[in-house]
C-alpha positions, 0 to 999 in steps of 0.5 A: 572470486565476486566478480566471477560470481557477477559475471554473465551466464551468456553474452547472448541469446546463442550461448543460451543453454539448458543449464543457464536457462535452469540457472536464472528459472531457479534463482528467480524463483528462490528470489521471488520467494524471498521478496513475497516474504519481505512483502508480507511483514507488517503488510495487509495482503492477499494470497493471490498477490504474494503468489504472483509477486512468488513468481513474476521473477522467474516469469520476466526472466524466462521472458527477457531470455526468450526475447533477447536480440529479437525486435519483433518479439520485445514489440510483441510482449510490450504490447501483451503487457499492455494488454495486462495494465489496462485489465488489472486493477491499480494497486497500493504504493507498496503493492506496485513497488513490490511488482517492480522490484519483483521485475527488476529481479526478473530482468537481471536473472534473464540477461543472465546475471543471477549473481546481481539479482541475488546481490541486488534482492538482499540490499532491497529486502534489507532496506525495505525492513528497516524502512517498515520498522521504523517510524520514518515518515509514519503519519498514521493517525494518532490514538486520540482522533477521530471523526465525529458525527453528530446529528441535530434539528433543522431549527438549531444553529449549528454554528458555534453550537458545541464550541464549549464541548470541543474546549472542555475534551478535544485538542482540536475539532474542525467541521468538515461536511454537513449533511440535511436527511429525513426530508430536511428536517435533521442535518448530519454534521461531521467533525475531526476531532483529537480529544484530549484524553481517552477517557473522556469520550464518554463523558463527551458523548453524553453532554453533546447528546443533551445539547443535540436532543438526544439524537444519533451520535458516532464516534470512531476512527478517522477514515485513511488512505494509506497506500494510496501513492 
């Protein structure tokens, strides 16, 4: 009985009839749909991507169907998707995963086994929610970092100059850009910091802003580029 349900719906692109056609559209649409709403859990996304991620499943596999055992067309339609790549813009690691899974799909409905795109999209969806829910490989930055910006005179030696602060309240402090404005006579120092308790971070800023001249300071989180790949 599995194996039946696995089987192709045509060995060709001759035995392509309305009811194959109809079989592989739907079920890449109800997949589609399936994996766009995967996609949102605990993800930052857009309308427009989780629609187009709706329905490039159906797209590829009405693809696949058109130009199954015709040369002239795959070279036709490799050339038109990389007409695509070179006007989109890259997307993240999850977005890119996604759009492959999505023709992954795609594919297995357009050569006309529905049954694997249904098999192999509940295993993905599956696995990619256990991924998100647990903490495996998260290195989001920790509640205590942050980037510290700390303004000071041209005349001060910064060097050194706030060594005792960073022992009384943080965990770690490490200077990484310095910065001269107003013509030279201010420079801009940028730390990254995890200090040792929330609570303190008033009391760190207030003593830093009695050794700095009570010029500007700014505390906030660390910058991240999570979806980068």
């Amino acid at each position: 009985m599995l194996d039946q349900l696995l089987t192709s719906l045509y060995s060709s692109s001759s035995d392509l009839t309305v009811s194959s056609f109809l079989i592989s559209l739907l079920t890449g649409l109800v997949l589609g749909g399936l994996l766009a709403a995967v996609y949102t859990y605990k993800t930052a996304y857009t309308k427009s991507f989780v629609v187009t991620l709706a329905l490039l499943p159906a797209i590829v596999s009405i693809i696949i169907m058109m130009v199954s055992g015709s040369l002239g067309a795959g070279v036709a339609v490799a050339g038109t998707f990389s007409l695509v790549r070179f006007r989109s813009a890259p997307g993240t690691a999850r977005e890119i995963g996604a759009i492959f899974l999505a023709m992954a799909v795609g594919l297995a409905c357009g050569m006309g086994y529905p049954g694997f795109a249904f098999l192999f999209t509940i295993i993905m969806a599956a696995v990619s929610l256990i991924y998100v829910r647990l903490p495996l490989w998260d290195r989001s930055p920790s509640a205590l970092q942050r980037q510290l910006q700390i303004t000071v005179p041209e005349d001060l030696n910064y060097t050194g100059a706030f060594d005792d602060l960073f022992a009384k309240y943080t965990q770690s402090a490490k200077l990484t850009a310095v910065k001269t404005s107003s013509l030279g006579s201010l420079n801009k120092l940028t730390y990254d910091v995890t200090l040792l308790t929330a609570q303190s971070e008033k009391e760190f800023m207030d003593e830093l802003r009695c050794r700095n001249g009570n010029l500007e300071i700014g505390l906030s989180l660390p910058a991240t580029d999570s979806g980068v790949l």
